[in-house]
TIVO-2410 file (N, C-alpha, C; in nm, 3 decimals):
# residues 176
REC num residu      c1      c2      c3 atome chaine
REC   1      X   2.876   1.452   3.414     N      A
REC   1      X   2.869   1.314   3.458    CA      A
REC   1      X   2.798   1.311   3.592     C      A
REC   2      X   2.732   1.229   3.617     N      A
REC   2      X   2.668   1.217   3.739    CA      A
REC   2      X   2.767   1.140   3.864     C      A
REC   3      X   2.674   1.194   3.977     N      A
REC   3      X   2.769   1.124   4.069    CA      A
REC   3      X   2.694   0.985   4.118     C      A
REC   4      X   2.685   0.911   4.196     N      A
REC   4      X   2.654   0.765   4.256    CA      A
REC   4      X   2.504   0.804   4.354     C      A
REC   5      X   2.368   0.752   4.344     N      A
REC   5      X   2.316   0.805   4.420    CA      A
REC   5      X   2.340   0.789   4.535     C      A
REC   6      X   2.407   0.707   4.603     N      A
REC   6      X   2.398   0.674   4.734    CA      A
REC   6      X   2.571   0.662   4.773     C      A
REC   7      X   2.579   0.736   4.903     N      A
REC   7      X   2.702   0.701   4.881    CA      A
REC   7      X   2.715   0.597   5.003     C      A
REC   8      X   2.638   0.525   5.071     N      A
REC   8      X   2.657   0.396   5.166    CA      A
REC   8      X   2.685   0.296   5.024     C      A
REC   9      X   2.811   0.220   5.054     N      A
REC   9      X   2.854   0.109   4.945    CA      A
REC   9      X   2.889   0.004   5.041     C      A
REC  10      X   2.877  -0.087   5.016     N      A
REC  10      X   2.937  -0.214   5.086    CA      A
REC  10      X   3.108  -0.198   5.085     C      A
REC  11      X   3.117  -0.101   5.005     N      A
REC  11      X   3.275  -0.069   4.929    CA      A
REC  11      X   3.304  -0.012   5.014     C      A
REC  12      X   3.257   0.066   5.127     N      A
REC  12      X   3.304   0.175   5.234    CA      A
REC  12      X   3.326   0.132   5.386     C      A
REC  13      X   3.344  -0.030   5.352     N      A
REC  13      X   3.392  -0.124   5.507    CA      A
REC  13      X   3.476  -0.242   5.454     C      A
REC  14      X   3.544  -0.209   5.566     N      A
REC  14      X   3.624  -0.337   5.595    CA      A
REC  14      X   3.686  -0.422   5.491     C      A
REC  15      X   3.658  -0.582   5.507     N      A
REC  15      X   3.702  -0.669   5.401    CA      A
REC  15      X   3.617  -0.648   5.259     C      A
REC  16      X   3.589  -0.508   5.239     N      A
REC  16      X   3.589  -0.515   5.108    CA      A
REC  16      X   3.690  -0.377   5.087     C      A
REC  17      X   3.754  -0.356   5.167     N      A
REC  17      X   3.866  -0.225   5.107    CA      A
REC  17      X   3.991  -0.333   5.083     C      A
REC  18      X   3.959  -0.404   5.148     N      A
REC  18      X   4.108  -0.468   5.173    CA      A
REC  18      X   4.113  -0.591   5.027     C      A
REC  19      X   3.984  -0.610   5.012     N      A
REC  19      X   3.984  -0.635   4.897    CA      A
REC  19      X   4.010  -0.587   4.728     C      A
REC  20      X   3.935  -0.488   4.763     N      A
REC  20      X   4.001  -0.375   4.702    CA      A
REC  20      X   4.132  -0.351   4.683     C      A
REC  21      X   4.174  -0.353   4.787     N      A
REC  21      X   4.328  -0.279   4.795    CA      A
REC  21      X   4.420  -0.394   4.702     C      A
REC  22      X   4.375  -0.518   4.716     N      A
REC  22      X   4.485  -0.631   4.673    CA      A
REC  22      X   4.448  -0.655   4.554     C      A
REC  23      X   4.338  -0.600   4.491     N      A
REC  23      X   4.266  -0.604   4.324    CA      A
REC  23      X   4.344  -0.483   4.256     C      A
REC  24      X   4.362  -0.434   4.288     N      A
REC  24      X   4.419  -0.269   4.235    CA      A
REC  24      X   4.518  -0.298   4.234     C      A
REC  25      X   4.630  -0.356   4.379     N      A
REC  25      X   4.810  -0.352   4.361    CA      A
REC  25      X   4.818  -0.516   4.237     C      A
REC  26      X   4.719  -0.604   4.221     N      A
REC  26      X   4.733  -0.693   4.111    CA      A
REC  26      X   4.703  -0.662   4.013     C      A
REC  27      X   4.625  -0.552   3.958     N      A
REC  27      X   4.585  -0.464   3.858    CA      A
REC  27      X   4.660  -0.402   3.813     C      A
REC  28      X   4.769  -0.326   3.911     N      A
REC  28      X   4.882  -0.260   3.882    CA      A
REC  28      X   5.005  -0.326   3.841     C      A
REC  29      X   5.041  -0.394   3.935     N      A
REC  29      X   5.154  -0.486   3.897    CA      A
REC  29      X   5.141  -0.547   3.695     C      A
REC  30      X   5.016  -0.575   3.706     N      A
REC  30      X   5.018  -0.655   3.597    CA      A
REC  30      X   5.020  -0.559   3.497     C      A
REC  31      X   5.001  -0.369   3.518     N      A
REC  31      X   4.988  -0.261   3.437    CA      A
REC  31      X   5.135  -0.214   3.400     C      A
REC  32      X   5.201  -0.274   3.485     N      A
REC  32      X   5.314  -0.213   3.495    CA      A
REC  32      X   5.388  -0.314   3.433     C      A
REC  33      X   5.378  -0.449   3.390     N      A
REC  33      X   5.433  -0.556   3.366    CA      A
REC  33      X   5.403  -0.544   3.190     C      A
REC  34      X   5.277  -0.476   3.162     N      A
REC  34      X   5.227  -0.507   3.070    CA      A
REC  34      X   5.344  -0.323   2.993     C      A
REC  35      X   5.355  -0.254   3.056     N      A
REC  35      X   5.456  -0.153   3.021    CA      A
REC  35      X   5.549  -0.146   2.982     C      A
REC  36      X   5.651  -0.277   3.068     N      A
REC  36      X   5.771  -0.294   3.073    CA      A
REC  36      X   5.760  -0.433   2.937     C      A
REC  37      X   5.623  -0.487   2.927     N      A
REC  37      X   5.663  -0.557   2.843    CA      A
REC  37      X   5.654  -0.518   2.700     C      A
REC  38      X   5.581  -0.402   2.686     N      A
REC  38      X   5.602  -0.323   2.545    CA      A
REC  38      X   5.723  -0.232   2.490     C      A
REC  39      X   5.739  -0.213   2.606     N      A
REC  39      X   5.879  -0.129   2.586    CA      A
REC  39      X   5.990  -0.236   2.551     C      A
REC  40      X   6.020  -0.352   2.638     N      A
REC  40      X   6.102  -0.410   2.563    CA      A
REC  40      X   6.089  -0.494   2.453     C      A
REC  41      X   5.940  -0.521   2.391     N      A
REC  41      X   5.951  -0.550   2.268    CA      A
REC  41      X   5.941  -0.436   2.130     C      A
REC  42      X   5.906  -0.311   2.183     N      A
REC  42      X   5.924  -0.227   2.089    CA      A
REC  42      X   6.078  -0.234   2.052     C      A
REC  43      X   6.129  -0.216   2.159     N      A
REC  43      X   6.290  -0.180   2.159    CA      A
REC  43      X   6.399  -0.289   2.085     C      A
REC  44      X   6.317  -0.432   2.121     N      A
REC  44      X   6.390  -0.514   2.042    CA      A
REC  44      X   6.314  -0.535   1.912     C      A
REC  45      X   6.216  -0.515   1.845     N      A
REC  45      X   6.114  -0.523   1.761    CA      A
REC  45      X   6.227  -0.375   1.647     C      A
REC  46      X   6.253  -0.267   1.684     N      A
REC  46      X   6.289  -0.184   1.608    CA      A
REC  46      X   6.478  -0.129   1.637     C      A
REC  47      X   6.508  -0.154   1.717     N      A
REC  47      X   6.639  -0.134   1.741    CA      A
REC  47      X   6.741  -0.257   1.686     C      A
REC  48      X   6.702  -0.364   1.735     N      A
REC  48      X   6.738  -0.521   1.751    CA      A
REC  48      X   6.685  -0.602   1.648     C      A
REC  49      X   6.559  -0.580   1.574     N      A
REC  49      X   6.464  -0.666   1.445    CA      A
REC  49      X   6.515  -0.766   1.509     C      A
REC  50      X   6.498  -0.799   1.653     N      A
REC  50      X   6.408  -0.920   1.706    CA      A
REC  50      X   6.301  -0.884   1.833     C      A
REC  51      X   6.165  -0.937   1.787     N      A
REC  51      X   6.078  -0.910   1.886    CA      A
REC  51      X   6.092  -1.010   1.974     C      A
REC  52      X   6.036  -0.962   2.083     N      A
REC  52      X   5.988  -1.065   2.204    CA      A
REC  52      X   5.899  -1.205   2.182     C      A
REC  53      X   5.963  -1.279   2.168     N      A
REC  53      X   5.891  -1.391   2.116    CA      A
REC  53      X   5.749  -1.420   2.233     C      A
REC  54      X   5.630  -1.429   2.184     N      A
REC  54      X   5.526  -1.470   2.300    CA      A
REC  54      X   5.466  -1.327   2.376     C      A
REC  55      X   5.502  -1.238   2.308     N      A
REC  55      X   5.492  -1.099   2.382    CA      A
REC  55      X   5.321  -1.021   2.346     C      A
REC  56      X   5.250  -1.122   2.244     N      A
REC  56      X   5.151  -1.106   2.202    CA      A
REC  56      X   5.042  -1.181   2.289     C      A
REC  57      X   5.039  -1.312   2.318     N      A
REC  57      X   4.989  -1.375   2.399    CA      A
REC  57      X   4.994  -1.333   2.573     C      A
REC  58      X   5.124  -1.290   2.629     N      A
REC  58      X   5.150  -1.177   2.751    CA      A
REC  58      X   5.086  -1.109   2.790     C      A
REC  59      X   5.059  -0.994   2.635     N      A
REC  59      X   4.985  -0.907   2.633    CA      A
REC  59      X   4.844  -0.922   2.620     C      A
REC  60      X   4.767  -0.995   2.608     N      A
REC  60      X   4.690  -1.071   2.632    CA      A
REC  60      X   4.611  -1.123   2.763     C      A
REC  61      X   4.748  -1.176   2.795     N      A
REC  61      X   4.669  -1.218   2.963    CA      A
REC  61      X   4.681  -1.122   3.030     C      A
REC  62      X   4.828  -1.004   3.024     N      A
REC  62      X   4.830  -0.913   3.098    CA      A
REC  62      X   4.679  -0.812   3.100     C      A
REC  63      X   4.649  -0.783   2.983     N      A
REC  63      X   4.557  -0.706   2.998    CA      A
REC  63      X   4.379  -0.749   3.076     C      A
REC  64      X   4.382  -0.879   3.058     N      A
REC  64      X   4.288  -1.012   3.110    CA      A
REC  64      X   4.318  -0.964   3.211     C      A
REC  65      X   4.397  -0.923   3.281     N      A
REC  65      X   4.406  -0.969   3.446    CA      A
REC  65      X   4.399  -0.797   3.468     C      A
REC  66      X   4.428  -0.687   3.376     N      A
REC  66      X   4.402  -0.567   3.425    CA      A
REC  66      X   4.290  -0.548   3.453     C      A
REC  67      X   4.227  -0.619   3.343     N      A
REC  67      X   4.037  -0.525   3.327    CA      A
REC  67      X   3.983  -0.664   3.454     C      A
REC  68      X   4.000  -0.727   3.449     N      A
REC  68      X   3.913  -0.850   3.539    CA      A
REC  68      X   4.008  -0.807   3.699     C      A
REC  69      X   4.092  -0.804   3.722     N      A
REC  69      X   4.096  -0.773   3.892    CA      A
REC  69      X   4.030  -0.605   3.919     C      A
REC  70      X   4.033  -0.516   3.791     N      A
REC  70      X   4.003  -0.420   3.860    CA      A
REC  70      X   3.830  -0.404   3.820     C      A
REC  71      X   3.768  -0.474   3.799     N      A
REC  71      X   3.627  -0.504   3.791    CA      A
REC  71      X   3.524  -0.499   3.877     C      A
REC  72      X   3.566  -0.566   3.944     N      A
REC  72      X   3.491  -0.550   4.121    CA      A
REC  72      X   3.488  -0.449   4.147     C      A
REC  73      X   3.637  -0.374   4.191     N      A
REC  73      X   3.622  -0.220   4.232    CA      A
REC  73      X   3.550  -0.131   4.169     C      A
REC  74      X   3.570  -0.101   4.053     N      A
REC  74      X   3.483   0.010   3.957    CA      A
REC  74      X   3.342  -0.027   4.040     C      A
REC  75      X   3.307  -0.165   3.998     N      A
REC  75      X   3.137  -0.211   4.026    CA      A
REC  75      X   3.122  -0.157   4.164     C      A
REC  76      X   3.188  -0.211   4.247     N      A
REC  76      X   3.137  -0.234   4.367    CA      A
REC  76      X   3.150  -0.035   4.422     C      A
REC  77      X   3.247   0.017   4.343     N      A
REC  77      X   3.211   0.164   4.404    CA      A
REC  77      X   3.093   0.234   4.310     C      A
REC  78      X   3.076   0.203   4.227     N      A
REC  78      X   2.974   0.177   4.100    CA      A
REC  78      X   3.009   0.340   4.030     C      A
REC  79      X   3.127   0.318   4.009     N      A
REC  79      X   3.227   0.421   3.938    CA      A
REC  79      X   3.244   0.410   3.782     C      A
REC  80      X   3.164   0.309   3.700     N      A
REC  80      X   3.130   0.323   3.576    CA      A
REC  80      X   3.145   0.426   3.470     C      A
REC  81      X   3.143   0.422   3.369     N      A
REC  81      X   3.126   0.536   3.248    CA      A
REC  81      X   2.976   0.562   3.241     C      A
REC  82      X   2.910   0.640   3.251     N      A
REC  82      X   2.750   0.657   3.194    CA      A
REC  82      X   2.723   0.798   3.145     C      A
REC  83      X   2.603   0.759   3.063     N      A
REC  83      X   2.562   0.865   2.967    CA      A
REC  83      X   2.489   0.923   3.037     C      A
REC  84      X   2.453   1.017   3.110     N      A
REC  84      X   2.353   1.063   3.191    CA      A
REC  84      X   2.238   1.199   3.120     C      A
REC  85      X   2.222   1.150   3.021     N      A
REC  85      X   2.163   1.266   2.870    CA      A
REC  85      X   1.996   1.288   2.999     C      A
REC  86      X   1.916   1.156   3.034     N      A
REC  86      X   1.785   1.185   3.056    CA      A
REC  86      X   1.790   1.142   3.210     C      A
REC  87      X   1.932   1.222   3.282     N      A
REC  87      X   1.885   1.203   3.399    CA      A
REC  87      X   1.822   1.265   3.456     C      A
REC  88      X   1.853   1.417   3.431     N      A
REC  88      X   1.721   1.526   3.482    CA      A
REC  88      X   1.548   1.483   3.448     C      A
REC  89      X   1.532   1.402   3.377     N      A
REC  89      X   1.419   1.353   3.324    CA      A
REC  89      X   1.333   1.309   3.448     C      A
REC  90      X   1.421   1.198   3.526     N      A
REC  90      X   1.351   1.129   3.677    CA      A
REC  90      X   1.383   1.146   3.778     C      A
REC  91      X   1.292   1.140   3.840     N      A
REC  91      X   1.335   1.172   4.003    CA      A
REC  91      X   1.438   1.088   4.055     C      A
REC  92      X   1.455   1.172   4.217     N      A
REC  92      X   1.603   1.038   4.246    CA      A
REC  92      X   1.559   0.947   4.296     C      A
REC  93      X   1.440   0.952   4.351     N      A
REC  93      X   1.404   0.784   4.366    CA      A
REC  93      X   1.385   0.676   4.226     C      A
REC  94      X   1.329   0.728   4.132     N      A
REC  94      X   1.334   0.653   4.000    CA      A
REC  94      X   1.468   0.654   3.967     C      A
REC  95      X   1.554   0.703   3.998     N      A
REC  95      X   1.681   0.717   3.961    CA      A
REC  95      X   1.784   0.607   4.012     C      A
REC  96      X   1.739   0.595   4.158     N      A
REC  96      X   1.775   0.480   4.260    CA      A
REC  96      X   1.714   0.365   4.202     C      A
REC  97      X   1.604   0.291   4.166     N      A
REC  97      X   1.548   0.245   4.163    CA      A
REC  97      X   1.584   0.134   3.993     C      A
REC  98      X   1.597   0.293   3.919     N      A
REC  98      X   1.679   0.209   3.788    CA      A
REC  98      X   1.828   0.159   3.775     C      A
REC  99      X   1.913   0.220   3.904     N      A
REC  99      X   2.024   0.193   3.910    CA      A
REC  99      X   2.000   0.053   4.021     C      A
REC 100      X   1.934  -0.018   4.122     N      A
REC 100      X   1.920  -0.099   4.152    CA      A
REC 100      X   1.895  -0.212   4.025     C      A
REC 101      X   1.769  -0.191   3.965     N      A
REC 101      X   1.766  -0.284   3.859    CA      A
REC 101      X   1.885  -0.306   3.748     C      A
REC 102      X   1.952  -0.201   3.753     N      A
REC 102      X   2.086  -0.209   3.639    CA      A
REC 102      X   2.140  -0.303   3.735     C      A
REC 103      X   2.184  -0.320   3.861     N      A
REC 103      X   2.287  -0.329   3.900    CA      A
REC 103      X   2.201  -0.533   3.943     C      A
REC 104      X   2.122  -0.501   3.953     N      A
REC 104      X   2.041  -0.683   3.952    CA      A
REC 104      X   2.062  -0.755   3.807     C      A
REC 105      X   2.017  -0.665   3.724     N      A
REC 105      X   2.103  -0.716   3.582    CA      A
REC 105      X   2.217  -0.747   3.544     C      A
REC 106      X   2.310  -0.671   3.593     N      A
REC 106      X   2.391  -0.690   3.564    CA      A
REC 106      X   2.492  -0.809   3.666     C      A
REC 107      X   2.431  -0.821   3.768     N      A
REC 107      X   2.485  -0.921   3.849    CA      A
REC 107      X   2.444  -1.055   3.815     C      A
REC 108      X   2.336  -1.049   3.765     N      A
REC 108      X   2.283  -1.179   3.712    CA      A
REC 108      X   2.356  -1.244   3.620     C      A
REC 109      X   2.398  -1.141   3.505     N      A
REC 109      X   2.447  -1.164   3.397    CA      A
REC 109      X   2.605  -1.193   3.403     C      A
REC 110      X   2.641  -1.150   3.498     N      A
REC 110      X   2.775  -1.200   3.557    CA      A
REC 110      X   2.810  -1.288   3.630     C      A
REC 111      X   2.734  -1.356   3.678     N      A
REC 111      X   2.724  -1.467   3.740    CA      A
REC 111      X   2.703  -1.601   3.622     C      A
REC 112      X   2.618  -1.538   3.542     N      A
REC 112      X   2.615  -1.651   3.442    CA      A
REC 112      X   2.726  -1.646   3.334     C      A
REC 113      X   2.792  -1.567   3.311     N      A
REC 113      X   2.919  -1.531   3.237    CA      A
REC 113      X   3.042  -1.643   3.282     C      A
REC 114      X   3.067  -1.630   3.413     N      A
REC 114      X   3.150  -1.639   3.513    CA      A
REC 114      X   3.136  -1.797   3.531     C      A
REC 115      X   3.003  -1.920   3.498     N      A
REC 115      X   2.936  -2.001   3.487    CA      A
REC 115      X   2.992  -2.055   3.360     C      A
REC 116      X   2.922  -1.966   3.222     N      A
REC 116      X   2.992  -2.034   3.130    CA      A
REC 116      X   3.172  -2.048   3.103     C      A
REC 117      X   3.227  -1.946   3.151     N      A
REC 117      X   3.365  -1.913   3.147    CA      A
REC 117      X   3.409  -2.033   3.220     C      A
REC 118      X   3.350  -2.077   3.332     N      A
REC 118      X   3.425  -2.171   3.415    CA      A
REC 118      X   3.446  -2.284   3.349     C      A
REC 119      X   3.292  -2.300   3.295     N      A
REC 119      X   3.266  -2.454   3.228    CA      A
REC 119      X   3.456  -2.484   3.111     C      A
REC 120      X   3.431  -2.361   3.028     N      A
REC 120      X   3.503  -2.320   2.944    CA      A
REC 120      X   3.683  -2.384   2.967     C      A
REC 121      X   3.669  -2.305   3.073     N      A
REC 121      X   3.805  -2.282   3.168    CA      A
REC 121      X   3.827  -2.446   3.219     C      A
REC 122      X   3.757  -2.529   3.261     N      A
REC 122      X   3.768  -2.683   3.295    CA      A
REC 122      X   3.783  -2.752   3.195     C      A
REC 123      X   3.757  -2.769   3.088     N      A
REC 123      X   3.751  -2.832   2.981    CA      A
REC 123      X   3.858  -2.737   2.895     C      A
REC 124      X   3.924  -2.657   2.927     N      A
REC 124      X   4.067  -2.636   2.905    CA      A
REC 124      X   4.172  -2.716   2.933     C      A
REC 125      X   4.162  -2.699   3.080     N      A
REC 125      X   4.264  -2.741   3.187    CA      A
REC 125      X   4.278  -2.897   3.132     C      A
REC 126      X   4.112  -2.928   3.093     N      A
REC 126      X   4.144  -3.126   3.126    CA      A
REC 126      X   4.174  -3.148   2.958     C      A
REC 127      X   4.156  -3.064   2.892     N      A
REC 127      X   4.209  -3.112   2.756    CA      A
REC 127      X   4.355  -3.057   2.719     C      A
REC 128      X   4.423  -2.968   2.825     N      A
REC 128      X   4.565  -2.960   2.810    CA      A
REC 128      X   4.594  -2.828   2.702     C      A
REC 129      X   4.473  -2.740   2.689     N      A
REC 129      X   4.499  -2.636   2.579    CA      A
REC 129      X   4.617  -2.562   2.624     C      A
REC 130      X   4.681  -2.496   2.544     N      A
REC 130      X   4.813  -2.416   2.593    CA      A
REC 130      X   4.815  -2.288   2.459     C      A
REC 131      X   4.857  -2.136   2.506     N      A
REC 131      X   4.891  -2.085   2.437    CA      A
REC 131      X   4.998  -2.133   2.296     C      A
REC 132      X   5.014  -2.068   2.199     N      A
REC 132      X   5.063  -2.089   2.133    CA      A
REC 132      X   5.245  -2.081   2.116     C      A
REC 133      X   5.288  -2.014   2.189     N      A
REC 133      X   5.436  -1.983   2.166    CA      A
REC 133      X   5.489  -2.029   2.326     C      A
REC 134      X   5.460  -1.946   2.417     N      A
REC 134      X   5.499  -1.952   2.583    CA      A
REC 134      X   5.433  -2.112   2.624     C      A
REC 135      X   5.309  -2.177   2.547     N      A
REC 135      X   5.248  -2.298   2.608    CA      A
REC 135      X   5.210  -2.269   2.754     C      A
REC 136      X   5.133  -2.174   2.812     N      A
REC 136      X   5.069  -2.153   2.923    CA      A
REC 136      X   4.967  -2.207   2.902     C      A
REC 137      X   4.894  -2.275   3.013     N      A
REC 137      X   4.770  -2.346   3.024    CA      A
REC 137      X   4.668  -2.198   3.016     C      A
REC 138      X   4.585  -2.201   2.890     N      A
REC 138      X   4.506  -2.063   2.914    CA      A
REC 138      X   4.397  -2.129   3.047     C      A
REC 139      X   4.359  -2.205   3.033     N      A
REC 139      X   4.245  -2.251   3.144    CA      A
REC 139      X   4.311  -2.169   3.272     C      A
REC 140      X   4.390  -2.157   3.324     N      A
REC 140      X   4.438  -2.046   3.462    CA      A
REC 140      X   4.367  -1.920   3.450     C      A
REC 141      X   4.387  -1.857   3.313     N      A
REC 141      X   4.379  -1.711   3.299    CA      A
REC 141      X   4.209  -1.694   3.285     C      A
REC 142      X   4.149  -1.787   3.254     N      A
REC 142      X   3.982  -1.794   3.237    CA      A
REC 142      X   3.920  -1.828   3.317     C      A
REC 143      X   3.972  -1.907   3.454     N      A
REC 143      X   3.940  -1.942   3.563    CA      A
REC 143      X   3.937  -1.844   3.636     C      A
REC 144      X   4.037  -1.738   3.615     N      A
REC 144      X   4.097  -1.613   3.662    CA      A
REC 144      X   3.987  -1.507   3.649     C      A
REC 145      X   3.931  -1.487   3.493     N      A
REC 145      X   3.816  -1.421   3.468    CA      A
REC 145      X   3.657  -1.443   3.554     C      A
REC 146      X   3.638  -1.616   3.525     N      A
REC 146      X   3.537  -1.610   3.627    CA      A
REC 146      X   3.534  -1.579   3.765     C      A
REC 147      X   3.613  -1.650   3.806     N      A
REC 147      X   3.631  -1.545   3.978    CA      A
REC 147      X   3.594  -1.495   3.943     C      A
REC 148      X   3.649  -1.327   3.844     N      A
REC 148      X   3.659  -1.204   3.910    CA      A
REC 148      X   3.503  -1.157   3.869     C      A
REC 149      X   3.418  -1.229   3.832     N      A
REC 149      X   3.290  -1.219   3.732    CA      A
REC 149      X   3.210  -1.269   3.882     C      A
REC 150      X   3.182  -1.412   3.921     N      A
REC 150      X   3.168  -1.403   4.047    CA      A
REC 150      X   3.199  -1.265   4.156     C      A
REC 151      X   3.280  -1.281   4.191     N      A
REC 151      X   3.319  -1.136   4.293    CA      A
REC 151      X   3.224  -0.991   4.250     C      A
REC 152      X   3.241  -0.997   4.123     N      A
REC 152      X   3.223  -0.873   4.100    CA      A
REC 152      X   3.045  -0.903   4.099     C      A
REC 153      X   2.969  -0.982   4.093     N      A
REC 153      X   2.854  -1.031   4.082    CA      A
REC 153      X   2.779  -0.979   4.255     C      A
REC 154      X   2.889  -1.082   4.349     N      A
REC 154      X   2.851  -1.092   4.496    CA      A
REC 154      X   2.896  -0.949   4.534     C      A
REC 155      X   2.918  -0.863   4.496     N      A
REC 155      X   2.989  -0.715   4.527    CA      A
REC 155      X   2.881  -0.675   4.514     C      A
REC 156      X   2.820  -0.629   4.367     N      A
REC 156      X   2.699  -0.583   4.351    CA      A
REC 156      X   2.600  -0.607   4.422     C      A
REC 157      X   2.543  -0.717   4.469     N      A
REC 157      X   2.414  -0.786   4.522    CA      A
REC 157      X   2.418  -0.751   4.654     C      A
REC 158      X   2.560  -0.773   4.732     N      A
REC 158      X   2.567  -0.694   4.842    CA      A
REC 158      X   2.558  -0.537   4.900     C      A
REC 159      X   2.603  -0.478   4.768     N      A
REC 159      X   2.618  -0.310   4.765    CA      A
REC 159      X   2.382  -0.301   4.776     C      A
REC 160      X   2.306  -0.396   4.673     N      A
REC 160      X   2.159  -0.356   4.705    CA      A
REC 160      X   2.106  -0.410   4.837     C      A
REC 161      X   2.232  -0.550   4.866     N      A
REC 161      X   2.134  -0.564   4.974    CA      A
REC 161      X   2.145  -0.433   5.116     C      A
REC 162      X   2.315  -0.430   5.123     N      A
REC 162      X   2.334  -0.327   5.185    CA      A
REC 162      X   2.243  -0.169   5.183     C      A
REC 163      X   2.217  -0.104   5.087     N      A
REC 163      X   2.123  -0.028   5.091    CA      A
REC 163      X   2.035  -0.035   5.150     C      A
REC 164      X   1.913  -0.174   5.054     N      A
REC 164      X   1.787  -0.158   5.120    CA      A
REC 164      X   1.806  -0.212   5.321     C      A
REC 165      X   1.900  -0.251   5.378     N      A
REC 165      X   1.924  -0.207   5.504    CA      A
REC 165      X   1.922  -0.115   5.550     C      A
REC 166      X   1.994  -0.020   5.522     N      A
REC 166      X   2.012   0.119   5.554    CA      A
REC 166      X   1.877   0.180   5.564     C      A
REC 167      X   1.830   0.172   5.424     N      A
REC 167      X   1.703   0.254   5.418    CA      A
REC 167      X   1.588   0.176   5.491     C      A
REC 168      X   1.608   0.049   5.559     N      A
REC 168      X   1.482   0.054   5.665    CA      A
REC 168      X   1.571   0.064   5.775     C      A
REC 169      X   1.677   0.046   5.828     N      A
REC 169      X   1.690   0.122   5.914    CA      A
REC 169      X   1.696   0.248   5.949     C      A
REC 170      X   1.706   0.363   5.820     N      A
REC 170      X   1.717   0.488   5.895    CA      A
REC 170      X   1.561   0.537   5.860     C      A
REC 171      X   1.468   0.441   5.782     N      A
REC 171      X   1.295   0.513   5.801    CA      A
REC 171      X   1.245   0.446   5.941     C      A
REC 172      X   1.287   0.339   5.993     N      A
REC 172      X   1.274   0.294   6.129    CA      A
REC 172      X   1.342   0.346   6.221     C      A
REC 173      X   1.439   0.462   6.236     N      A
REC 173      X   1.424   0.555   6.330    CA      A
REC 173      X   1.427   0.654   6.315     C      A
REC 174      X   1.358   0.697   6.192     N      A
REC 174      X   1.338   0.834   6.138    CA      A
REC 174      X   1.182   0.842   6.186     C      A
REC 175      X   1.117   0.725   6.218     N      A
REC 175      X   0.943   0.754   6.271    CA      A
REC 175      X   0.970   0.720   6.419     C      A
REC 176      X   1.091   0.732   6.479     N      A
REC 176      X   1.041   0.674   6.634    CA      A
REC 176      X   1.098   0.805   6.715     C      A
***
């Protein structure tokens, strides 16, 4: 597996650790919620032959809110899964260069995700949709998604703009 070409991240200051930090303990909480809530419907599902009524829909948002708060982080440390078969193929500047454009793509595309989701998510809220058993307004939990589609959008864009800083500042006093 390859490692990150660069390791200056926007991810390696300040209000974005701390951001971090409160995406992960809501990531967790909700990992741990989503644990405790299988266990006790297994338990009443096969011990008891009564399940957790609504424990399907739970599971549901719980997991919504695992993969979407911890989204940003992965991105923004750009800690991804990748196939790295033809990386020896290019240099590390082509290497930099395609991981910038991945990472412009993919911010784009999350931003417009996060756009339609919202639209989505409003026209929930104002038409009163509700899960099926618990009756939770899903419009919360999709509103919930775009944020984190936003964030994770402005994370990225900042992690290139942050770079190409770096790199004219350290070729601007690397010639003086």
């Amino acid at each position: 597996m390859s490692t990150p070409i660069t390791p200056d991240r926007v991810m390696d200051y300040g209000l974005a650790i701390s951001l971090a930090r409160i995406f992960k303990i809501v990531a967790a909480i909700a990992l741990f919620f989503l644990m405790a809530l299988t266990c006790v419907d297994v338990i009443g599902r096969y011990v008891f032959n009564n399940p957790l009524t609504g424990s399907t829909e739970l599971t549901e948002f719980a997991v919504a809110i695992v993969v979407f708060a911890y989204l940003p982080v992965i991105s923004w440390r750009e800690e991804h899964i990748v196939v790295d078969l033809m990386d020896n193929l290019f240099s590390t500047r082509m290497q930099r260069i395609r991981s910038n454009i991945i990472n412009i793509i993919i911010a784009v595309s999350l931003i417009f995700l996060g756009l339609r989701i919202e639209v989505l998510a409003s026209r929930s809220l104002r038409y009163g949709q509700v899960s099926e058993y618990m009756e939770f307004p899903v419009g919360y939990i999709m509103w919930f998604i775009a944020i984190m589609c936003w964030v994770t959008a402005i994370g990225l864009m900042l992690n290139l703009l942050h770079r190409g800083y770096r790199r004219l500042f350290t070729q601007n006093s690397d010639s003086s």
